[in-house]
C-alpha positions as CSV (number, residue, x, y, z in Angstrom):
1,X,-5.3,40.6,10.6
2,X,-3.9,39.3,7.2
3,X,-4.9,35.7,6.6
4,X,-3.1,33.0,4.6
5,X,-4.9,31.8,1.7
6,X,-5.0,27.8,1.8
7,X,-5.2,26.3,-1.4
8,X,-8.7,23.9,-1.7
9,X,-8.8,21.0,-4.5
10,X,-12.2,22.4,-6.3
11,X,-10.4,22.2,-9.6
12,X,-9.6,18.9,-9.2
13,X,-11.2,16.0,-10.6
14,X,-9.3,13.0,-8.9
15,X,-9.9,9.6,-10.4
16,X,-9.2,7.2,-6.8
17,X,-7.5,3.2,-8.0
18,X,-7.3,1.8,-4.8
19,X,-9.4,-1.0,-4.1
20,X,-13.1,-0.5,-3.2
21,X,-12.7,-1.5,0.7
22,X,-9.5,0.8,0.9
23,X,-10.8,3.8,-0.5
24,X,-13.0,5.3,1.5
25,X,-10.7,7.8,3.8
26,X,-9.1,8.9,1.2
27,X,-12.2,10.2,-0.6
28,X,-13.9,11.5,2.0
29,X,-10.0,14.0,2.3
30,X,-10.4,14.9,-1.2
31,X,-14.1,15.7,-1.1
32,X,-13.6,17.5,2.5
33,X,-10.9,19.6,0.4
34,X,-13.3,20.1,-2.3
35,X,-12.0,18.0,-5.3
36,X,-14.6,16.1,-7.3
37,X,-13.7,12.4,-6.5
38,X,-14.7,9.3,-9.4
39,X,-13.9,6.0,-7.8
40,X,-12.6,2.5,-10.3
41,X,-10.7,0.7,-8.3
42,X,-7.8,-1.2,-10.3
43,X,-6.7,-3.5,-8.0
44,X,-8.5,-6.4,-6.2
45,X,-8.0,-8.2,-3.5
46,X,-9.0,-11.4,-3.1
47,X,-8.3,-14.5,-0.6
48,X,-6.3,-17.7,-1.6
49,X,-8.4,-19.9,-3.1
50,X,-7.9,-24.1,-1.5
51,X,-7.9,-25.4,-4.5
52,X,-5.5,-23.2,-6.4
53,X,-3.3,-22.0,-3.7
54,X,-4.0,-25.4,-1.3
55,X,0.5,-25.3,-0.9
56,X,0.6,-21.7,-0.3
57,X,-2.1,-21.9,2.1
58,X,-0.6,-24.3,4.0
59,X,2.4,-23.0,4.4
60,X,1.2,-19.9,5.4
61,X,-0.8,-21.3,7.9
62,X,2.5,-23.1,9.2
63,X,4.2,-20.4,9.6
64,X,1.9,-18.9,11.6
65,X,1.7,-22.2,14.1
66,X,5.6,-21.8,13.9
67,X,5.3,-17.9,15.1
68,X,7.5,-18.1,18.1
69,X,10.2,-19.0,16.6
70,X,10.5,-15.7,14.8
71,X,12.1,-12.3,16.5
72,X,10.5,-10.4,14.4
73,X,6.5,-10.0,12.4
74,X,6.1,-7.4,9.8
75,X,2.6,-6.5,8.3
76,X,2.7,-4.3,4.9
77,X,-0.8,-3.4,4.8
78,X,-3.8,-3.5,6.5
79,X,-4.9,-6.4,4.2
80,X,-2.2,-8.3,5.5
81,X,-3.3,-7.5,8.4
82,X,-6.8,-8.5,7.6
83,X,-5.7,-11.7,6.3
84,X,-2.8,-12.4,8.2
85,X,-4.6,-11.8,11.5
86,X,-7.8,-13.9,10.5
87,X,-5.3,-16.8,10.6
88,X,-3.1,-16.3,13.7
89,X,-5.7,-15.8,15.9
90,X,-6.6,-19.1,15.1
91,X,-3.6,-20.3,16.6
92,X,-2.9,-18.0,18.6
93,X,-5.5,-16.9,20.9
94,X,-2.7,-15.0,23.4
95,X,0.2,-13.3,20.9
96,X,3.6,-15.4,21.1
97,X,6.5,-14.0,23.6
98,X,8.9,-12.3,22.1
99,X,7.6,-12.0,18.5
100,X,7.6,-8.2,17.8
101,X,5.7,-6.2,15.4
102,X,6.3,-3.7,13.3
103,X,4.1,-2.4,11.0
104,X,3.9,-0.2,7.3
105,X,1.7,2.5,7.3
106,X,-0.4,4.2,9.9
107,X,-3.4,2.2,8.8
108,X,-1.6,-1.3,9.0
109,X,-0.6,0.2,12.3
110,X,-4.6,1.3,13.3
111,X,-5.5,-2.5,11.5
112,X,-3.2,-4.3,14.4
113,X,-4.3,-1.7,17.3
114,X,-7.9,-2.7,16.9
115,X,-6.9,-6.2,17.0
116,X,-5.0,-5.5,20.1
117,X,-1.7,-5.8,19.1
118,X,1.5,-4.3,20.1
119,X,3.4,-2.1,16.8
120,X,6.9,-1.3,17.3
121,X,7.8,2.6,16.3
122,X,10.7,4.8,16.8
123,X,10.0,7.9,16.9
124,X,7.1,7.9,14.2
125,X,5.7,4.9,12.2
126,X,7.4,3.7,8.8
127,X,5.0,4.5,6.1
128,X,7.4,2.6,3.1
129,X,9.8,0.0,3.1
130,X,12.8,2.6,3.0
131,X,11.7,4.3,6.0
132,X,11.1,1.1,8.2
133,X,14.5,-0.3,7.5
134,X,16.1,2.8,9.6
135,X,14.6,1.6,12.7
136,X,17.4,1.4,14.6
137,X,16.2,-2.2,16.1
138,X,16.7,-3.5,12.3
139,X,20.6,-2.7,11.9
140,X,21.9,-5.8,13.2
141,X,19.7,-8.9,12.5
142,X,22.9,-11.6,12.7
143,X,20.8,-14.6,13.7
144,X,17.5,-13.0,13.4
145,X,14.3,-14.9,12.4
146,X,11.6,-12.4,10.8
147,X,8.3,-12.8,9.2
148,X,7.0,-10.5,6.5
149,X,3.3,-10.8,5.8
150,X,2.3,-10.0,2.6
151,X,0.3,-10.8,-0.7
152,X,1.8,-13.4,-3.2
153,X,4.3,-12.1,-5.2
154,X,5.1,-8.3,-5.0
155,X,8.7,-6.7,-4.1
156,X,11.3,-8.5,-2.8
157,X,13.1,-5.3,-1.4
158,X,12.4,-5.1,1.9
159,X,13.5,-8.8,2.2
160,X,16.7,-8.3,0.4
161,X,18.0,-5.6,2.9
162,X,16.6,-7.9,5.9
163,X,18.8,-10.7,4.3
164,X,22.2,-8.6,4.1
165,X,22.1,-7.4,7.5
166,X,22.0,-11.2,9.0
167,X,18.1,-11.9,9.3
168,X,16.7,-15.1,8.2
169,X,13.5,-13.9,6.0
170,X,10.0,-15.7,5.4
171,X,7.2,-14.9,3.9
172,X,3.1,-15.2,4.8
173,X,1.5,-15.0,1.9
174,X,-2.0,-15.2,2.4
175,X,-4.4,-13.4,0.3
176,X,-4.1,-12.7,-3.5
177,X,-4.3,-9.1,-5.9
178,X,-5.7,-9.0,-9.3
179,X,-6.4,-6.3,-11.9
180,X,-10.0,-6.0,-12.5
181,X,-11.2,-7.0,-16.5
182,X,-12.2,-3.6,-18.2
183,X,-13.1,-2.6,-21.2
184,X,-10.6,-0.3,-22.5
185,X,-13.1,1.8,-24.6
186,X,-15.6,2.0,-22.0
187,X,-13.3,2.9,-19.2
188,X,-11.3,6.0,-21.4
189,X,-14.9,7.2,-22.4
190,X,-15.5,7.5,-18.5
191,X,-12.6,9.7,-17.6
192,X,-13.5,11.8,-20.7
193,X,-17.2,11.7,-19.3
194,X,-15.8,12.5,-15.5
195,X,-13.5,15.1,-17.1
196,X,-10.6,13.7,-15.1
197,X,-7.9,15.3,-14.4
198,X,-5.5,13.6,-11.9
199,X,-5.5,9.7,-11.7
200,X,-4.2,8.8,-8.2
201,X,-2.5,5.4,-7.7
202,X,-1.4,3.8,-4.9
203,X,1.5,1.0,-6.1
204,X,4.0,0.5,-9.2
205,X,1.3,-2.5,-10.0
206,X,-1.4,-0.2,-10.6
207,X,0.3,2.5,-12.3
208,X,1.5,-0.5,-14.8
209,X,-2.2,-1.4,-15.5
210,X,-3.6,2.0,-16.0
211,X,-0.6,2.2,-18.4
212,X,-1.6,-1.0,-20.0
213,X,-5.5,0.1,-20.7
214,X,-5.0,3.4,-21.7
215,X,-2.0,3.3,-23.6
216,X,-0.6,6.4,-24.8
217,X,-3.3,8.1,-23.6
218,X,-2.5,7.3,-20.3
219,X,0.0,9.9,-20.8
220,X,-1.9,12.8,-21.3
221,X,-3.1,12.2,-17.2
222,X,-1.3,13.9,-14.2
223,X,-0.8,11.0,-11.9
224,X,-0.2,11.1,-8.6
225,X,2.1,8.3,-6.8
226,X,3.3,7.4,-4.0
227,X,7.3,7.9,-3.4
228,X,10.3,8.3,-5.8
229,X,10.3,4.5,-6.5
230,X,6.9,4.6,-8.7
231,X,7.7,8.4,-9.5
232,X,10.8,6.8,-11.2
233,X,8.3,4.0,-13.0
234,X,6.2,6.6,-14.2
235,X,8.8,8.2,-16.0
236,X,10.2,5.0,-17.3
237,X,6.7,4.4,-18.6
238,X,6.3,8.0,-20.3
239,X,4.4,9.7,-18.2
240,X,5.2,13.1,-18.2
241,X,2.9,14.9,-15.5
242,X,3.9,12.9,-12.3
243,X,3.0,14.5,-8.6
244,X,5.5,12.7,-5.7
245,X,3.3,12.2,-2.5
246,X,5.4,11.3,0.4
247,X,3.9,8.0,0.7
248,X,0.5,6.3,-0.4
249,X,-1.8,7.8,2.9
250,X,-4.4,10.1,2.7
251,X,-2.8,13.3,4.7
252,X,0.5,12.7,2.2
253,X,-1.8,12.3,-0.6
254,X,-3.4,15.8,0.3
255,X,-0.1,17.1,0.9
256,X,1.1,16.7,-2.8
257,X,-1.9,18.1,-4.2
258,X,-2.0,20.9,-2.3
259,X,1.4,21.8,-3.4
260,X,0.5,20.5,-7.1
261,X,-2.8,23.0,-7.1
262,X,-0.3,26.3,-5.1
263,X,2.3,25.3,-7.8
């Protein structure tokens, strides 16, 4: 019987960005597929701080007392869902009527499941912003109160397209990222050291500071990113070697670079 030959990562070495306490599935998929896996995350998370944040906080925490007056809650990531949660269980020990969730990602989704809350889906779950706002229950949101927890700052798109179709928009902001101080010299001579070569990163922000350390020599690197929106950021940047995962999970992640390595 002929078999088909399924192309393994050993040539790979995969330099992993994502945050130290996110990275873990995805590392154990790239070593399962044998790739040779360096971890520096370039991205941390980090909670508000009370005396830097203290009106952020409170607002957050405001909104969440004022949850039943929204339609609609929307987590974008299982540390909004870490955050998020850690505060509205405090005031809510019984989730609000009528307040549904929907969730981006299958991991925010598995984040709110373990917490015991309900995650709207139609037909699968929306794994980017783009693919959540076809859910046919988000057409027509004349009137519509929704939620969008999230960290500060970050993209306003998702709100935007809420906004034009009629929804009122908030947002929880309630914990924090930051790029990580490293030294530029040291961090080059460890991809040279590692032999790396294929940095994956999970967001627009991190591509921007890998960019930013390495300078042009970021752009000797494959990198692979999630989605045409930071496809088309890496090419605005110069990078010339970019590999388009579906979206940032680890099964589309192993997707791309199976087709990258067959290819």
């Amino acid at each position: 019987m002929a078999t088909t030959n399924r192309p393994d990562l050993s040539g790979l070495r995969v330099l992993v960005t994502r945050p130290a306490d996110r990275s873990g599935e995805l590392v154990a998929a790239l070593r399962g597929e044998g790739a040779q896996v360096l971890t520096k995350p370039l991205l941390n998370i980090t909670p508000l701080s009370p005396s830097r944040h203290g009106a952020e906080l409170q607002r957050c925490r405001q909104q969440f007392m004022d949850l039943d007056r929204y339609q609609y809650l929307i987590f974008i990531s299982v540390n909004a869902v870490n955050y998020g949660m850690a505060l509205i269980e405090q005031f809510w020990p019984q989730w609000p009527i009528g307040v549904k969730v929907y969730a981006i990602g299958t991991a925010t989704a598995a984040a709110l499941a373990a917490r015991d809350v309900e995650v709207q889906s139609f037909d699968s779950l929306a794994m980017n912003s783009e693919s959540l706002l076809s859910t046919p229950a988000l057409l027509q949101l004349q009137g519509q109160k929704i939620l969008i927890v999230r960290g500060l700052g970050g993209r306003e798109y998702l709100a935007e397209q809420l906004a034009a179709r009629g929804a009122q928009v908030d947002y929880a902001e309630c914990y924090q990222r930051s790029s990580p101080k490293l030294d530029r010299g040291q961090f080059q001579d460890l991809l040279l050291k590692e032999q790396i070569n294929i940095v994956c990163v999970n967001s627009g922000e991190t591509l921007h500071y890998f960019n930013s350390l390495l300078g042009d020599m970021a752009h000797t690197y494959t990198v692979l990113v999630p989605g045409e929106r930071v496809a088309a950021l890496a090419a605005s940047l110069g990078f010339e070697q970019v590999v388009q995962a579906e979206n940032a999970g680890a099964a589309a992640t192993l997707d791309a670079l199976k087709h990258y390595v067959s290819h």
